[in-house]
C-alpha positions, 0 to 999 in steps of 0.5 A, a space after each residue: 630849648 623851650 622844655 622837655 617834651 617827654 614830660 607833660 609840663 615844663 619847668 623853667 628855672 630863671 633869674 636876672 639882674 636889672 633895674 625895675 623901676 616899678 615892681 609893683 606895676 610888672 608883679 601885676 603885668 606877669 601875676 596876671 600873664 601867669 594866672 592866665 596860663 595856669 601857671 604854678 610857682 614863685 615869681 620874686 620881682 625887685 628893684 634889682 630884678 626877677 628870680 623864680 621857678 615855674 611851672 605849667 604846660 610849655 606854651 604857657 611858660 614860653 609866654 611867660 619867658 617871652 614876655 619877661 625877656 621883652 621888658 628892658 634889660 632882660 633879653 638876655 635872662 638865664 633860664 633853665 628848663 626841666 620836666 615835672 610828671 605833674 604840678 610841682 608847686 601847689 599854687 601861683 605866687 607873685 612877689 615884690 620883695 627887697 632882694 630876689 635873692 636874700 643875703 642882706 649885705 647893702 651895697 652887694 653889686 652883682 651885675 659889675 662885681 660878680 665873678 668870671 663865669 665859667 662854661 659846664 664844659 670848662 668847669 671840670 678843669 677848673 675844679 680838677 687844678 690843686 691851686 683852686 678851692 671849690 666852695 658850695 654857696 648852698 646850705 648843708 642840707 642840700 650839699 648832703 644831697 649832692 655835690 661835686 667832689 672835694 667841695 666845702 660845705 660852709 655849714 649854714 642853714 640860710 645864704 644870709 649866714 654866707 658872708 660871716 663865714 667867709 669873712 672867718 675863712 678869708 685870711 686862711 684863703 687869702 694866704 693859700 694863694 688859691 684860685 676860688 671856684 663857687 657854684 649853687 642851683 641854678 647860679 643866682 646864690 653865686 652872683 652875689 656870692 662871688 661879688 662880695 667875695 671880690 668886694 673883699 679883695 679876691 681878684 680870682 673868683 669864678 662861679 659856674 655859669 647856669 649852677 648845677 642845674 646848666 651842669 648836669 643839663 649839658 655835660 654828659 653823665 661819663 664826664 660828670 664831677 657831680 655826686 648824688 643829687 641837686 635838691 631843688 625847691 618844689 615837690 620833685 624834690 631833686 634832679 639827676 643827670 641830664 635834669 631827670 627826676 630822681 626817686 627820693 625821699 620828700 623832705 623838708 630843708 631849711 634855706 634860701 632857693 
């Protein structure tokens, strides 16, 4: 799948892990592909790998998605298409930075230490089991705009804030007994999530493969556990059933993408 055709521009949502040598030298090499195509977006771009959303007419992220999967290590990058009716970032921005996706623990593996994916079609029976505990790794603001049923909302604001509250609710989990089940948007916030989850002695972690994103794009509407809406991080504001646009209110929240 290469975007929805019924809108007049695709947009991918994509991150993967993998060693970058020179960062600096692939912000140049895609800043330029981008801007060339007439793209708009974020493109995060570190040692660990790449992470962003973007947006433009479909030949133009189709080059894009081409040529970040011909780089080594990354043939296999998640990506996630949707539409926009029009631009839904107000410019382009190639960056280097620490992390792609912020949570500030060192030593945090999430490409040998995340956990066990679970398809959107298996995920259902998973959250539905008693024995697992269903954790929303997003901040408060976006579980307010939609979730799936009997999930926990840690209460932050930023991804940052994720490990010192699961550390204050590591002996209550650990005593349950329970499996732990986490999701997110789009599935980045979950491999570092799930990884220092584990790093903690948790051996049953699972998180959803492809976030809510993946779930609401192929599990169908009568089946879905999803309630409300899934904020993304752009002038769309949130996605619906089958990644169409919902009308809501435009507002402003606090945290990481």
């Amino acid at each position: 799948m290469t975007g929805p055709t019924k809108y007049p521009l695709t947009v991918a949502a994509l991150y993967h892990f993998a060693p970058i040598a020179e960062p600096h030298t692939v912000r140049d090499v895609l800043h330029a592909l981008c801007e060339g195509e007439g793209l708009c977006g974020t493109l995060l771009i570190a040692q660990e790998g790449v992470n962003g959303t973007m947006a433009g007419p479909q030949p133009g992220v189709a080059a894009l998605v081409d040529a970040i999967r011909a780089m080594p290590g990354f043939a296999a990058i998640e990506v996630k298409y949707s539409g926009a009716h029009a631009r839904p970032f107000k410019r382009l921005k190639v960056k280097v930075k620490r992390e792609i996706v912020t949570m500030g623990v060192p030593d945090i593996d999430p490409v040998h230490g995340q956990g066990a994916y679970v398809d959107p079609a298996d995920w259902n029976a998973l959250v539905a089991d008693p024995d697992t505990v269903v954790i929303d790794t997003r901040n408060s603001f976006e579980f307010a705009q939609g979730t799936f049923s009997g999930s926990v909302d840690p209460g932050t604001e930023r991804f940052t804030q994720f490990p010192a509250w699961f550390d204050a609710q590591a002996e209550e989990l650990r005593q349950s007994g329970k499996k732990i089940a986490m999701f997110c948007t789009g599935g980045i916030r979950c491999e570092k999530a799930t990884a220092y989850v584990r790093a903690q002695g948790f051996d049953e972690v699972y998180h959803l493969r492809g976030g809510i994103l993946k779930y609401l794009e192929e599990v169908p509407a009568e089946q879905s556990l999803f309630e409300g809406g899934c904020f993304v991080f752009d002038e769309r504001v949130a996605l619906g059933q089958g990644l169409e646009l919902l009308d809501v209110e435009r507002a402003v929240a606090k945290g990481g993408a």
